[in-house]
VEXVEXPA-859049 format. One record per atom (N, C-alpha, C): residue number from 0; atom name; x, y, z. Coordinates in pm, whole numbers, plus 50000, padded with zeros to 5 digits. Atoms other than C-alpha are relative to their C-alpha. Example, Ala and Ser with C-alpha at 12.3 -4.5 7.8 and 13.67 -1.06 7.14 Angstrom:
BEGIN
   resi   name      px      py      pz
      0      N   50089   49881   50000
      0     CA   51230   49550   50780
      0      C   50090   50120   50000
      1      N   49918   49881   49994
      1     CA   51367   49894   50714
      1      C   49923   50109   50073
END
This chain:
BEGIN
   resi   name      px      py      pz
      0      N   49903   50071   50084
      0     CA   24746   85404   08297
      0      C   50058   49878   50072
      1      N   49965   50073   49917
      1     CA   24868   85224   08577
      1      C   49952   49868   49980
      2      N   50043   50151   49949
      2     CA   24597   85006   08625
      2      C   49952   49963   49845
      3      N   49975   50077   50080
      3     CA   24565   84946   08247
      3      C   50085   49904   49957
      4      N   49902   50052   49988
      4     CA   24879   84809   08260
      4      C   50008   49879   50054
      5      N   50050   50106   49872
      5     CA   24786   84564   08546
      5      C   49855   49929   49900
      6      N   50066   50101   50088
      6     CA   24495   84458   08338
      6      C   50020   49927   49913
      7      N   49970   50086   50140
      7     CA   24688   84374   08012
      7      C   50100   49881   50079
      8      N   49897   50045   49942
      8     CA   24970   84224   08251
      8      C   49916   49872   50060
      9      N   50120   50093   49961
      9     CA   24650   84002   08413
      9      C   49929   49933   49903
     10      N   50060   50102   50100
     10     CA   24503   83865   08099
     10      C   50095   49952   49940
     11      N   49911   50129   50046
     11     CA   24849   83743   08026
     11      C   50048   49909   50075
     12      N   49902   50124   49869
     12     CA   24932   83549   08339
     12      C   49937   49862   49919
     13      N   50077   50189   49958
     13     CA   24691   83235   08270
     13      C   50136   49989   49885
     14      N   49940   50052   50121
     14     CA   24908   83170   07919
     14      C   50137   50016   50047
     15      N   49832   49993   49899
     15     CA   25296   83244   08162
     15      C   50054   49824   49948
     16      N   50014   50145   49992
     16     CA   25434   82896   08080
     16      C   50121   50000   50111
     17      N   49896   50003   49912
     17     CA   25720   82988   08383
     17      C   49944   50107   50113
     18      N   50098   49879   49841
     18     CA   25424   83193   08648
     18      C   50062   49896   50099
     19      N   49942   50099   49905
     19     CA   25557   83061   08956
     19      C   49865   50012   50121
     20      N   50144   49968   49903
     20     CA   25284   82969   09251
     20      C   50093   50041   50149
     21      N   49889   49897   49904
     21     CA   25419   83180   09568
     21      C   49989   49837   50149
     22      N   50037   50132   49909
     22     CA   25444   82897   09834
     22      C   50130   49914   50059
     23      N   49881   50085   49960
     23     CA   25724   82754   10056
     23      C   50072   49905   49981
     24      N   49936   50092   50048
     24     CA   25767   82458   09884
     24      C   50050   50012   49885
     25      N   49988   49945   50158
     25     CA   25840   82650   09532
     25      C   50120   49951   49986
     26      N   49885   50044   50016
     26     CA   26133   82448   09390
     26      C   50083   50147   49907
     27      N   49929   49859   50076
     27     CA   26392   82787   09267
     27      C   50091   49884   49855
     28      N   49957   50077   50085
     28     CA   26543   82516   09045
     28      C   49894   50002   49865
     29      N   50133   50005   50124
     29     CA   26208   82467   08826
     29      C   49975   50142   49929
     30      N   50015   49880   50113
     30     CA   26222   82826   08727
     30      C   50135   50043   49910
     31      N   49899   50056   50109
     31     CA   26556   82772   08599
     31      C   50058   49895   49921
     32      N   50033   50146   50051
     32     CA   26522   82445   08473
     32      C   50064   50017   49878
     33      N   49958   49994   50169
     33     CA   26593   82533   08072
     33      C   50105   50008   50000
     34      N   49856   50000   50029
     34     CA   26916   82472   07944
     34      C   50056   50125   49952
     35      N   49933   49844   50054
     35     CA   27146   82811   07929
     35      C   50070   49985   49858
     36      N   49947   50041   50127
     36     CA   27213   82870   07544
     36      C   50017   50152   50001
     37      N   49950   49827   50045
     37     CA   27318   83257   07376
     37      C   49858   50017   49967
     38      N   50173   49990   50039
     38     CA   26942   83208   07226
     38      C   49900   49973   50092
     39      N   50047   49979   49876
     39     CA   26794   83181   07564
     39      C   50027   50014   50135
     40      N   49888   49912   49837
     40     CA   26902   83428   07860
     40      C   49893   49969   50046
     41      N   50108   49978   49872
     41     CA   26720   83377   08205
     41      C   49891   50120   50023
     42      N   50113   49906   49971
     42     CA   26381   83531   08263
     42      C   50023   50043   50127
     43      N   49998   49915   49912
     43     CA   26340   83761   08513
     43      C   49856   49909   50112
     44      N   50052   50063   49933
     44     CA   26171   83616   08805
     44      C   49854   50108   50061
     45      N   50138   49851   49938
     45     CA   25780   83810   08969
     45      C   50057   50082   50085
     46      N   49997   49925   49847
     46     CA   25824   84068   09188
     46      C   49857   49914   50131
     47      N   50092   50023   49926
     47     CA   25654   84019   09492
     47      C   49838   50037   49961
     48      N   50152   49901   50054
     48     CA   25313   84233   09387
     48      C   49961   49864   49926
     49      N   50017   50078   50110
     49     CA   25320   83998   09075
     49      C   49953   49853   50047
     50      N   50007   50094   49926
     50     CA   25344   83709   09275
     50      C   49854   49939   50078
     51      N   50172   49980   49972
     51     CA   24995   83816   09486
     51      C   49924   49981   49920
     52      N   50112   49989   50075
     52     CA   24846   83890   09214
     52      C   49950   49854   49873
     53      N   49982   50119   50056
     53     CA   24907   83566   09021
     53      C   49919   49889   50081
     54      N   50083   50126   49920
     54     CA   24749   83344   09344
     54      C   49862   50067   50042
     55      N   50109   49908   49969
     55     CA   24470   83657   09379
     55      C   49908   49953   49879
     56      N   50079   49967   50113
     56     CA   24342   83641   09009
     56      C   49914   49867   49986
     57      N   50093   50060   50014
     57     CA   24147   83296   08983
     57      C   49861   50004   50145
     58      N   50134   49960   49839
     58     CA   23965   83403   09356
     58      C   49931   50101   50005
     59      N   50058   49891   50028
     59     CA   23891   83717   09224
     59      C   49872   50041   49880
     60      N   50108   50030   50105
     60     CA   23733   83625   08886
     60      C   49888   49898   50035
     61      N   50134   50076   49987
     61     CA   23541   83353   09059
     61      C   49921   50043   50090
     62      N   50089   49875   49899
     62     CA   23417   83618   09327
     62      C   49889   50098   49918
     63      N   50049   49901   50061
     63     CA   23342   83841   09055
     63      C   49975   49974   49803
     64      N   49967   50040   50193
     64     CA   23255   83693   08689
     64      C   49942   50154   49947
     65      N   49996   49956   50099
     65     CA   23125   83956   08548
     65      C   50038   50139   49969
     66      N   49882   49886   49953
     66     CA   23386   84217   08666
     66      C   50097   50037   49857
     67      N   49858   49948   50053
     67     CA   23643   84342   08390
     67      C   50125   49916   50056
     68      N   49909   50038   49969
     68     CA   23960   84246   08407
     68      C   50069   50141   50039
     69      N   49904   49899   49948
     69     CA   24080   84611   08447
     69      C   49932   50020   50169
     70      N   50020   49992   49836
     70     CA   23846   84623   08782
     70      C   50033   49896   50088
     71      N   49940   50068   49918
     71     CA   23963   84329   08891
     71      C   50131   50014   50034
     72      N   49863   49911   50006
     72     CA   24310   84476   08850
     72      C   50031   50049   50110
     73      N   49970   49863   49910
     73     CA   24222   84763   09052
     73      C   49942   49940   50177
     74      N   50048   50012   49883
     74     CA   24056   84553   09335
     74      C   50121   49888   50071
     75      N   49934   50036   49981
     75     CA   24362   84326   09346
     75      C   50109   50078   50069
     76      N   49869   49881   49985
     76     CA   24604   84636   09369
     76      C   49942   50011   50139
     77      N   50040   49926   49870
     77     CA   24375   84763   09646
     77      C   50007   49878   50164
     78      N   50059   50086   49913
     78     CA   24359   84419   09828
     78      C   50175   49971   50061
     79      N   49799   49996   49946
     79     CA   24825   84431   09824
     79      C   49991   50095   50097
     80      N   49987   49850   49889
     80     CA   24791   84788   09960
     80      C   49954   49964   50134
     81      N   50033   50039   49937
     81     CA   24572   84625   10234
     81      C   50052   49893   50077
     82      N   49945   50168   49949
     82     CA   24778   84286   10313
     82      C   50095   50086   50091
     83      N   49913   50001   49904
     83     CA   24932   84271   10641
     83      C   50132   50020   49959
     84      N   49846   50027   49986
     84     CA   25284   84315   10699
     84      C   50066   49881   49952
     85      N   49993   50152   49987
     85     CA   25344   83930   10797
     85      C   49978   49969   49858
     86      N   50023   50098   50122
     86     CA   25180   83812   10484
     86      C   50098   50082   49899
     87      N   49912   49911   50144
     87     CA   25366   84054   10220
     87      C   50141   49900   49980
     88      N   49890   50094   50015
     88     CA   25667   83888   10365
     88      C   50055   49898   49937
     89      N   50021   50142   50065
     89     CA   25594   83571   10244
     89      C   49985   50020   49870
     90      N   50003   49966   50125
     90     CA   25565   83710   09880
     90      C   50148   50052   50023
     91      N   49909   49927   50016
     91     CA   25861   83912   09942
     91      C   50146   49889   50012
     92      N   49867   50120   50026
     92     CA   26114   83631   10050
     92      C   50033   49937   49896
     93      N   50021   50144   50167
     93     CA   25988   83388   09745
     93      C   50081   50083   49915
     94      N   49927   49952   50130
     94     CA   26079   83676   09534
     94      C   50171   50019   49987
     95      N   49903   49963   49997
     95     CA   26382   83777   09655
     95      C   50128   49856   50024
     96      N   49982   50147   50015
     96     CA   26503   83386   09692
     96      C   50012   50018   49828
     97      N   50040   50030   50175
     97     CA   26394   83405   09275
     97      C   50147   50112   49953
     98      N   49920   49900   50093
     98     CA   26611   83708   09193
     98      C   50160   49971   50040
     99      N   49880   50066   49943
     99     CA   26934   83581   09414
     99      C   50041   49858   49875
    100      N   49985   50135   50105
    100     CA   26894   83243   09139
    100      C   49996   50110   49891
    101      N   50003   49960   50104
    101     CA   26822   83462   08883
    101      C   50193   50081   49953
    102      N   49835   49904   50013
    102     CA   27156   83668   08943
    102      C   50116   49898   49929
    103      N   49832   50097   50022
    103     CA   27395   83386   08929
    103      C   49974   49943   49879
    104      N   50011   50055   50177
    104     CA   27210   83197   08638
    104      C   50036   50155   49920
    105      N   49958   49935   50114
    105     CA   27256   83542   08427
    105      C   50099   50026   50001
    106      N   49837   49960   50001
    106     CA   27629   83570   08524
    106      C   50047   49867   49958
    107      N   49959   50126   50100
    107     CA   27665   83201   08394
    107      C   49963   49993   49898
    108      N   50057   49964   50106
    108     CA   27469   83318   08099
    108      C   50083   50076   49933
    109      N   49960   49867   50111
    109     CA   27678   83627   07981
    109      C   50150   49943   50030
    110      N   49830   50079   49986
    110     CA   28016   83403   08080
    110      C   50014   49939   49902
    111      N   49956   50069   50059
    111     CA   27950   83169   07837
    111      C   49954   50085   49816
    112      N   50066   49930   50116
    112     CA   27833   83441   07560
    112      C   50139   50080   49942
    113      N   49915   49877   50069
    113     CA   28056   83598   07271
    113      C   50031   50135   49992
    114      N   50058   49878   50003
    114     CA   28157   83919   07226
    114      C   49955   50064   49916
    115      N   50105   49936   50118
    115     CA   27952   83952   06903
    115      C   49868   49958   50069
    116      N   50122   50047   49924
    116     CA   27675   83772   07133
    116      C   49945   50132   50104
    117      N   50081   49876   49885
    117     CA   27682   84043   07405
    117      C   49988   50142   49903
    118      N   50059   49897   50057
    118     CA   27700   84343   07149
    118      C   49837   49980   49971
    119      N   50158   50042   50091
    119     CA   27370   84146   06989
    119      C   49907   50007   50115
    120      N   50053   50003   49855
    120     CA   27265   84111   07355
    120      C   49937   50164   49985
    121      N   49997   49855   49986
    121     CA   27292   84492   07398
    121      C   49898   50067   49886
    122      N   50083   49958   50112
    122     CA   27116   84581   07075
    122      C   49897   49964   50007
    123      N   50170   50040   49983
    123     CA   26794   84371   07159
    123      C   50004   50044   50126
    124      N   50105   49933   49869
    124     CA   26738   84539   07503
    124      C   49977   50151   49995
    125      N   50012   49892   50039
    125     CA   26800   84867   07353
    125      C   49852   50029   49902
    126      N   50158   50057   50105
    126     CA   26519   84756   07107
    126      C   49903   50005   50059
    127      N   50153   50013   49875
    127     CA   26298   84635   07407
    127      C   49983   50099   50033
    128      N   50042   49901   49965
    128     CA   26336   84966   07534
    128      C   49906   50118   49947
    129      N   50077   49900   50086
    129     CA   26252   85209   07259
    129      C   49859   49951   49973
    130      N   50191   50116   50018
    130     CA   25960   84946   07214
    130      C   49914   50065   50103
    131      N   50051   49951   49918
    131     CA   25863   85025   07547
    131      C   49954   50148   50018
    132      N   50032   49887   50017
    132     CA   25890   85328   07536
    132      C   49905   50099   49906
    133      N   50057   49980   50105
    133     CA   25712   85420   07218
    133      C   49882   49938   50026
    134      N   50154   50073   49944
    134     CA   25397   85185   07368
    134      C   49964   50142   50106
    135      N   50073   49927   49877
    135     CA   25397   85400   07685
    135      C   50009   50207   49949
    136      N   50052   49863   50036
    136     CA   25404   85746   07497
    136      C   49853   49974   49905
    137      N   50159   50006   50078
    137     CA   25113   85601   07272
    137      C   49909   50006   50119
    138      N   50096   49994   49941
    138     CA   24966   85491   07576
    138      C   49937   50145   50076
    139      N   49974   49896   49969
    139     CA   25024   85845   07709
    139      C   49911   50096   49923
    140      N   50102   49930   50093
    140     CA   24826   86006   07386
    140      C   49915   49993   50003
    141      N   50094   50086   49994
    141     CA   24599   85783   07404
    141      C   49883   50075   50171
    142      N   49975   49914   49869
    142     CA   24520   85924   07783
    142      C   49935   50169   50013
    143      N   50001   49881   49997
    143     CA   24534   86265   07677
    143      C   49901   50053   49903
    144      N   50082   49963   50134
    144     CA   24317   86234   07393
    144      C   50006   50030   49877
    145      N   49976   49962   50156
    145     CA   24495   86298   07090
    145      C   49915   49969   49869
    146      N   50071   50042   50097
    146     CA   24300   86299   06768
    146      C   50048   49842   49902
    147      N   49941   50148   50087
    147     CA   24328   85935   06542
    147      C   50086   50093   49849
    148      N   49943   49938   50129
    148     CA   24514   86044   06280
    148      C   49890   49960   49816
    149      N   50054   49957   50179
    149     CA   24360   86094   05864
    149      C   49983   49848   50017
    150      N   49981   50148   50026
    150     CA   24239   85741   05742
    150      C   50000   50046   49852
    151      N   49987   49981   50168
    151     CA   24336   85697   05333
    151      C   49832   50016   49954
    152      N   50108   50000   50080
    152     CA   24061   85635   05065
    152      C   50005   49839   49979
    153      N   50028   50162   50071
    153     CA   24175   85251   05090
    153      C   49957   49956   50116
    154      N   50046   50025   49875
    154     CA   24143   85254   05476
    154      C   49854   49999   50018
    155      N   50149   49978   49977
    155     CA   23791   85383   05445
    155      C   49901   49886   49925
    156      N   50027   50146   50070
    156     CA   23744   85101   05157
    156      C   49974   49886   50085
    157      N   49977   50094   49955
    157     CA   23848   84861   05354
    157      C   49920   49956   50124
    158      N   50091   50031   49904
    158     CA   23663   84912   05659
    158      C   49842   49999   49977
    159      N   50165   50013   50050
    159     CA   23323   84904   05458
    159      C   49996   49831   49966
    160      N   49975   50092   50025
    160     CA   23415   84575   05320
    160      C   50069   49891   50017
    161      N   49858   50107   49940
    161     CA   23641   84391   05541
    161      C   49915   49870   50025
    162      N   50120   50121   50019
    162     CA   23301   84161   05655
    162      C   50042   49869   49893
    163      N   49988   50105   50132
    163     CA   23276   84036   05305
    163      C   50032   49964   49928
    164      N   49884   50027   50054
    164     CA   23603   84014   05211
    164      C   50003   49870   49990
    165      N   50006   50099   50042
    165     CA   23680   83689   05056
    165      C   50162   49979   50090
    166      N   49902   50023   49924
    166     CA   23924   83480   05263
    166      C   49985   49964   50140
    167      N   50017   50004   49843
    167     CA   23988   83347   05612
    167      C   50075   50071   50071
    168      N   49917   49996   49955
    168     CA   24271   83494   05757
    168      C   50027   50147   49975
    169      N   49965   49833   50015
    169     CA   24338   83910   05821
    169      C   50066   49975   49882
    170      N   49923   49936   50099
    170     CA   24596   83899   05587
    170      C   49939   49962   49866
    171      N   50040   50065   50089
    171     CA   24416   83700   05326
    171      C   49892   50128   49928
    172      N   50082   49905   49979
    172     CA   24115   83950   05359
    172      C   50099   50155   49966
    173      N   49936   49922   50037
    173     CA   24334   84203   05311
    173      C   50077   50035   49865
    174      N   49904   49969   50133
    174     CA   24512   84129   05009
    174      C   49913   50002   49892
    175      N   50164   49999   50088
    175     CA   24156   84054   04851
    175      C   49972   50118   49997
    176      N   50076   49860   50040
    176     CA   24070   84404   04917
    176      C   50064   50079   49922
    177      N   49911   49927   50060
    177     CA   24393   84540   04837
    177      C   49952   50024   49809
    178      N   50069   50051   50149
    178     CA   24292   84397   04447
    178      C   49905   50081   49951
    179      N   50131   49965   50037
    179     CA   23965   84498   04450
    179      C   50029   50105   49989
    180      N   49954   49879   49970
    180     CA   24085   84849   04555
    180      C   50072   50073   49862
    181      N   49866   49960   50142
    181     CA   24358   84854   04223
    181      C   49866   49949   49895
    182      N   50088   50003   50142
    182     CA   24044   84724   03993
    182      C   49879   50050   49960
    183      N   50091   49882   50020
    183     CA   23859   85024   04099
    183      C   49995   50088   49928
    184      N   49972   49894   50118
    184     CA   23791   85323   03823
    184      C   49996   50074   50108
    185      N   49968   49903   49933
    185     CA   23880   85622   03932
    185      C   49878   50107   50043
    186      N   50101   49958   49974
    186     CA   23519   85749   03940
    186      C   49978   49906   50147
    187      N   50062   50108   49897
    187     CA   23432   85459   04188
    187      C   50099   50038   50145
    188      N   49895   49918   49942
    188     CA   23765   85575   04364
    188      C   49967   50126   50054
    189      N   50003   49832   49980
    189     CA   23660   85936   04413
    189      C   49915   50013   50128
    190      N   50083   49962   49870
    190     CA   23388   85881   04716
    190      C   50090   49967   50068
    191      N   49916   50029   49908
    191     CA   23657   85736   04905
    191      C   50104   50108   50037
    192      N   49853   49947   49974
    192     CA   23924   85953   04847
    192      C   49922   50166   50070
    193      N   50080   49870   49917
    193     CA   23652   86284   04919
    193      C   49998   49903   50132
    194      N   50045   50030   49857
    194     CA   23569   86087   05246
    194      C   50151   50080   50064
    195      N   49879   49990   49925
    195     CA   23936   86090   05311
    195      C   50037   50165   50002
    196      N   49981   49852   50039
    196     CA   23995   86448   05226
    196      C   49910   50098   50127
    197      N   50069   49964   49881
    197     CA   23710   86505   05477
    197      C   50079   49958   50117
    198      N   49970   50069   49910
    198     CA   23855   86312   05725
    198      C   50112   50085   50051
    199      N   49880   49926   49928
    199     CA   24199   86521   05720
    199      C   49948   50132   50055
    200      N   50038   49878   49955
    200     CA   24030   86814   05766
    200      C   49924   49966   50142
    201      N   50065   50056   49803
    201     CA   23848   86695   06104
    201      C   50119   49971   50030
    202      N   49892   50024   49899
    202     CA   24207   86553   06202
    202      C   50106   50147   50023
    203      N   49920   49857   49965
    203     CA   24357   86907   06148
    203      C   49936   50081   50128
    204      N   50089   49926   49886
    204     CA   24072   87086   06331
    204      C   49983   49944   50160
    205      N   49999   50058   49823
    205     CA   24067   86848   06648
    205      C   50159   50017   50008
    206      N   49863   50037   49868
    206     CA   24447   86849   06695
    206      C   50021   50109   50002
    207      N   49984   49809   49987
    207     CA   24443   87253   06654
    207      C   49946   50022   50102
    208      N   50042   49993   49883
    208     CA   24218   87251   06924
    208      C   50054   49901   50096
    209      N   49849   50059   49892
    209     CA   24433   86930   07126
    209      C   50146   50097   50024
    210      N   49850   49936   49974
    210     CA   24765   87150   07059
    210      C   49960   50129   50113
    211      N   50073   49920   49908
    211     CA   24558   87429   07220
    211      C   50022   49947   50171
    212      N   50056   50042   49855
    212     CA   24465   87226   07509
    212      C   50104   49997   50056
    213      N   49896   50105   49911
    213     CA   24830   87065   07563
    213      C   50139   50125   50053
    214      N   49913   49858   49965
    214     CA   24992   87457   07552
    214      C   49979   50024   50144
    215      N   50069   49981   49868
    215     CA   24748   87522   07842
    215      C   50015   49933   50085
    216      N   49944   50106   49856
    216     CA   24863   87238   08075
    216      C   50132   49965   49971
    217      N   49821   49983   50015
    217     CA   25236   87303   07996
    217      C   50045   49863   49921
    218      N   49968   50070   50090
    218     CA   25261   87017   07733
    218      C   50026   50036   49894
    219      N   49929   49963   50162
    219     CA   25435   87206   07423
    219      C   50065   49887   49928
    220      N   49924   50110   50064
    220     CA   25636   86881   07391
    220      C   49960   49954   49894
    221      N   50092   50066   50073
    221     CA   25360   86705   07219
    221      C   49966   50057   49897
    222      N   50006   49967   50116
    222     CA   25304   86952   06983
    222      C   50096   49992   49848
    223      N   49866   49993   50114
    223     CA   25418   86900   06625
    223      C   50113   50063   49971
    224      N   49858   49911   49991
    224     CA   25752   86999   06500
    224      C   49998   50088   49940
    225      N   49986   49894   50056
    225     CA   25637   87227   06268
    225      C   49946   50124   50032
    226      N   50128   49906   49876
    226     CA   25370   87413   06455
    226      C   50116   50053   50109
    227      N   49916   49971   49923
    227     CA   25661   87405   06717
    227      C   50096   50138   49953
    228      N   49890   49905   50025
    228     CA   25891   87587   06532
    228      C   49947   50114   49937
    229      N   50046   49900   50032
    229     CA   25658   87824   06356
    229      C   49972   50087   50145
    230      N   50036   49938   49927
    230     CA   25586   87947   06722
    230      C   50148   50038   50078
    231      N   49809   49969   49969
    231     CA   25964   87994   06819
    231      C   50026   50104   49899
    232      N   49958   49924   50108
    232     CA   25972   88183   06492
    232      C   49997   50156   50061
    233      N   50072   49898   49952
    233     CA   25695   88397   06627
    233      C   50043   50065   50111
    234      N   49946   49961   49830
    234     CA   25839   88429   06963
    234      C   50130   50080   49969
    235      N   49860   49924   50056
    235     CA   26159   88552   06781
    235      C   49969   50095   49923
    236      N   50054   49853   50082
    236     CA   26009   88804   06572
    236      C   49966   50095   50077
    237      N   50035   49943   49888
    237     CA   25837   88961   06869
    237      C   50102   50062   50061
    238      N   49875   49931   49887
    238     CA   26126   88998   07077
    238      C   50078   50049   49939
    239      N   49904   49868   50086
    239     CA   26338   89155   06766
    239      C   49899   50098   50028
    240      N   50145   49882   49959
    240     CA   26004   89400   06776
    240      C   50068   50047   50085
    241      N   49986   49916   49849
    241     CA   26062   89485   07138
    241      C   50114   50038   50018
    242      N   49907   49920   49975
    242     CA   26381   89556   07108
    242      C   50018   50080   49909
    243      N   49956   49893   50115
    243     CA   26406   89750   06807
    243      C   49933   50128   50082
    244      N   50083   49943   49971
    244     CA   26072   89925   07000
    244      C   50104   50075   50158
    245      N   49950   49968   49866
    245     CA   26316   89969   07337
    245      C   50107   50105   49952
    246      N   49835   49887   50046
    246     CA   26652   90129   07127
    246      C   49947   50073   50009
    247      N   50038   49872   50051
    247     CA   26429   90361   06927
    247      C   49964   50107   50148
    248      N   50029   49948   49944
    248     CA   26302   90424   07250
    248      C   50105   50132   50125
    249      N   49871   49981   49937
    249     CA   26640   90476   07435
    249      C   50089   50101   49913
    250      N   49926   49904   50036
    250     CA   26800   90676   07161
    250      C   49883   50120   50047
    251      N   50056   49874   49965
    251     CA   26514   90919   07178
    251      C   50036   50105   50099
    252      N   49936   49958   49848
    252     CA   26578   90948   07526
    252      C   50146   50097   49976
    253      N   49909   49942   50002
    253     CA   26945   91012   07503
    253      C   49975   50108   49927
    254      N   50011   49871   50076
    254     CA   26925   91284   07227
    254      C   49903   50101   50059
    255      N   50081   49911   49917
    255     CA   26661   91472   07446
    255      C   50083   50045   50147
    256      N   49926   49966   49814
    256     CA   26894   91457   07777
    256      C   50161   50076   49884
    257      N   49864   49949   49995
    257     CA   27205   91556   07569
    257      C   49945   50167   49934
    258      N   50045   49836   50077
    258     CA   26958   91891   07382
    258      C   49983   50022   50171
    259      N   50021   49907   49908
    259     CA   26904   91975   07752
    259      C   50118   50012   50066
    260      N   49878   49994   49980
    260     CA   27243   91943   07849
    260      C   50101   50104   49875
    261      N   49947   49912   50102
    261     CA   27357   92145   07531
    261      C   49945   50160   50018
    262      N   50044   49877   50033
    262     CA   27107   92410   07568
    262      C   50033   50095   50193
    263      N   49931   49934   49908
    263     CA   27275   92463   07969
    263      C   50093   50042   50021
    264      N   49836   49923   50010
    264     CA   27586   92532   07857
    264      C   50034   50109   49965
    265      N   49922   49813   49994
    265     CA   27803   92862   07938
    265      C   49937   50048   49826
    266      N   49997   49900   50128
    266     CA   27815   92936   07528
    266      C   49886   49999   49994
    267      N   50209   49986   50005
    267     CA   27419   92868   07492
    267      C   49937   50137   50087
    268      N   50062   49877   49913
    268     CA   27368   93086   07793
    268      C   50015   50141   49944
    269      N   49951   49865   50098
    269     CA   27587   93346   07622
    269      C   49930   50068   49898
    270      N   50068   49955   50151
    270     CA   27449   93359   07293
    270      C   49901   50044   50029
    271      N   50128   49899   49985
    271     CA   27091   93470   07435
    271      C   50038   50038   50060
    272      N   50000   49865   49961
    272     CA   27193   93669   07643
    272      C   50037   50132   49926
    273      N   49969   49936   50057
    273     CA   27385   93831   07380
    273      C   49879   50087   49909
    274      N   50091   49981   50105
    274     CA   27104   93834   07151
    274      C   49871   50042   50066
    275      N   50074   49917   49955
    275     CA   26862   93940   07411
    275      C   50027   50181   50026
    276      N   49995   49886   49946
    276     CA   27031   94234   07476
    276      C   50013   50054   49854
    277      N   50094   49966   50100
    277     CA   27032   94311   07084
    277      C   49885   50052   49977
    278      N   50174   49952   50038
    278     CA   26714   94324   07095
    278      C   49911   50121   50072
END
């Protein structure tokens, strides 16, 4: 995951329009250059790593054209882990030079900001986060293998005929099919919608066997919520069981220790003896 990360993060440097080149003469001014407004807070300056890997990536692709970008990633990562001491330094000052400017520009940034500006502030990084977050649990599924989820009967349409969809432009192509899709009879309709019908049934059966898998390597999390709670149900039914199965078991008990305790007592003893000698 890591080094996917490092790959997508690497095919966006060339297009950076504020990548900085790591280098003693780096003016810290030019990366704050833009005028401070409420509609544009200070970027965050490279880490060091970022920094390497930014003056690594055109020496690496021209070493290696017809490398990936995720192995070039991983041979970049491996080539930081490897860099001297001495040299790291020299990434490490630049950056830390960058984040010292960065500090003071964002405290002259949130000085001159409202306080309906900084709530609004607060609400878009809360945003960025769940964003983030919600990428890196997909990417996380993704990883683990989760099944694709059901495709419709328009999805399955659509990907037969997206080609020769009329139109230039995804969305254009799209709204063309959409059409076509609504001036289908419902006979013409029906292979699609059986495909789809097929389709859920394969996405039930693979994630019955994923939920399986993700029990077995202590991932219950991941399992659905309803599946979840039907097995909590189960787990609670059980354990009423075992205890109903433990009382019954426990009264038994007692009522057997208090008949042998009844049948040692003086009057018990009495009575047969009485009644033996009767006899």
């Amino acid at each position: 995951m890591a080094a996917a990360l490092l790959g997508r993060a690497l095919a966006a440097l060339p297009s950076a329009r504020h990548i900085l080149r790591c280098s003693t003469t780096y003016s810290v001014e030019k990366w704050f250059s833009k005028q401070i407004s409420s509609d544009n807070p200070p970027k965050r300056p490279l880490t060091a790593y970022f920094r390497f890997l930014k003056d690594q990536q055109p020496i690496f692709r021209k070493q290696n054209p017809d490398v990936s970008i995720l192995e070039i990633a991983k041979k970049i990562a491996y080539a930081w882990k490897e860099l001297p001491v001495s040299e790291k330094q020299t990434y490490e000052a630049a950056a830390k030079v960058d984040r010292q400017a960065y500090k003071e520009e964002l405290a002259k940034y949130k000085a001159q900001l409202s306080p309906a500006q900084i709530v609004a502030l607060k609400e878009e990084r809360r945003q960025k986060r769940a964003k983030r977050k919600a990428m890196r649990k997909k990417r996380e599924l993704t990883v683990l293998g989760k099944p694709k989820r059901p495709r419709t009967g328009f999805n399955i349409f659509m990907s037969e005929h997206f080609q020769e969809a009329k139109g230039i432009s995804v969305q254009a192509k799209m709204k063309n099919l959409f059409e076509e899709w609504q001036d289908l009879s419902s006979s013409q309709k029906q292979t699609y919608l059986q495909l789809a019908e097929d389709d859920k049934v394969r996405y039930e059966n693979e994630m019955k066997s994923w939920e399986e898998q993700m029990v077995d390597v202590g991932r219950e999390d991941l399992i659905r919520y309803k599946i979840r709670r039907l097995k909590k149900s189960r787990v609670a039914t059980e354990k009423k069981t075992v205890k109903k199965v433990v009382s019954k078991k426990r009264v038994k008990t007692i009522k057997k220790i208090q008949r042998t305790k009844d049948s040692s007592s003086p009057e018990v003893i009495g009575k047969l003896k009485t009644k033996r000698s009767e006899e």
